[in-house]
C-alpha positions, 0 to 999 in steps of 0.5 A: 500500500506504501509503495503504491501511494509513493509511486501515485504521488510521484506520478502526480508530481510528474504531472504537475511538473509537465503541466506546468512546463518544467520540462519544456524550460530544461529542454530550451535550456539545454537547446544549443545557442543556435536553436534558443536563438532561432526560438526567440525571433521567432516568438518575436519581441515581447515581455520576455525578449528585446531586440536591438541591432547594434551594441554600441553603433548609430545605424543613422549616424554610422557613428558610435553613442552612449544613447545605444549602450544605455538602450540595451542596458536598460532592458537588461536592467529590467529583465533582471528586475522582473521575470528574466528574458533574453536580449538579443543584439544583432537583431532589427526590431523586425527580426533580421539578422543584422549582425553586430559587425556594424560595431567595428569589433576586432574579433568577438573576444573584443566585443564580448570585453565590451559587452561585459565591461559595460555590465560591469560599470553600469549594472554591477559585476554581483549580478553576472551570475543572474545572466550568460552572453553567448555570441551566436554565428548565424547566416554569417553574422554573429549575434549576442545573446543575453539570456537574464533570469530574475535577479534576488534583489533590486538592480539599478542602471548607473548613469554617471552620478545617477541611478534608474530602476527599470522593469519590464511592462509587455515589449518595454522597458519602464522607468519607474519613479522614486516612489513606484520603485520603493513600492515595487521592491517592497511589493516583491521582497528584493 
């Protein structure tokens, strides 16, 4: 009788665990880059994903600004401030496959120094273990993948002397005021 009751919890537990999409979460997981790549543009922009074309490069201009960087940081600000999600660089809004070639990186050892030190200076290196960047060739062309899941407590984006609080509302990243922000943490216990 134990052992029936043992086997009928853990068969429930199995269910649970699949209806809710545990299992689907370990496979993406595991998927090589390439394939979790091809699965975020084609799910498209939204809560989870943010597409942006450039790292650090005008596409109007054709000349490097600060207005780029802080773009995809805030998003990643605010994935981290929320439920995760992937940023994707490299990637039009549309989906294409653009390629951060247009940065002028030497090699993608360089771009992935930058990528990082730019985290580091205005995130926060204690927070690198919440997210991994993965460079993934793709139609010739190489695309940075940030893949942030839900940090344990408040991230904020420093701007000079000046800090942000973002969190993610649909395909945006939002900055929230003072106020909003004191009662986002305490709402969220970070």
């Amino acid at each position: 009788i134990e052992l029936g009751i043992g086997a009928g919890g853990a068969l429930v537990i199995v269910l649970l665990m699949w209806r809710i999409g545990l299992f689907s979460r370990i496979e993406e997981e595991t998927a090589p880059p390439i394939v979790r790549l091809n699965n975020y543009i084609n799910s498209g922009e939204g809560a989870a994903v943010e597409f942006k074309s450039t790292i650090r490069t005008n596409l109007k201009s054709g000349k490097p600004g600060k207005e780029i960087e802080l773009a995809w940081l805030k998003a990643v600000v605010a994935f981290l401030n929320s439920n995760g999600g992937t940023l994707l660089l490299g990637v039009s809004d549309t989906g294409e496959i653009c390629g951060v070639e247009a940065d002028g990186f030497e090699n993608s050892d360089r771009c992935l120094l930058h990528v990082k030190n730019l985290i580091n200076q205005h995130i926060g290196a204690e927070f690198s273990s919440f997210f991994q960047v993965t460079v993934v060739d793709c139609e010739d062309k190489q695309v940075i993948m940030l893949e942030c899941s839900a940090a344990e407590r408040a991230v904020f984006l420093k701007i000079g002397k000046n800090e942000e609080f973002y969190i993610r509302s649909g395909p945006s990243s939002i900055k929230l005021s003072l106020s909003q922000t004191v009662s986002f943490v305490q709402q969220n216990n970070r």
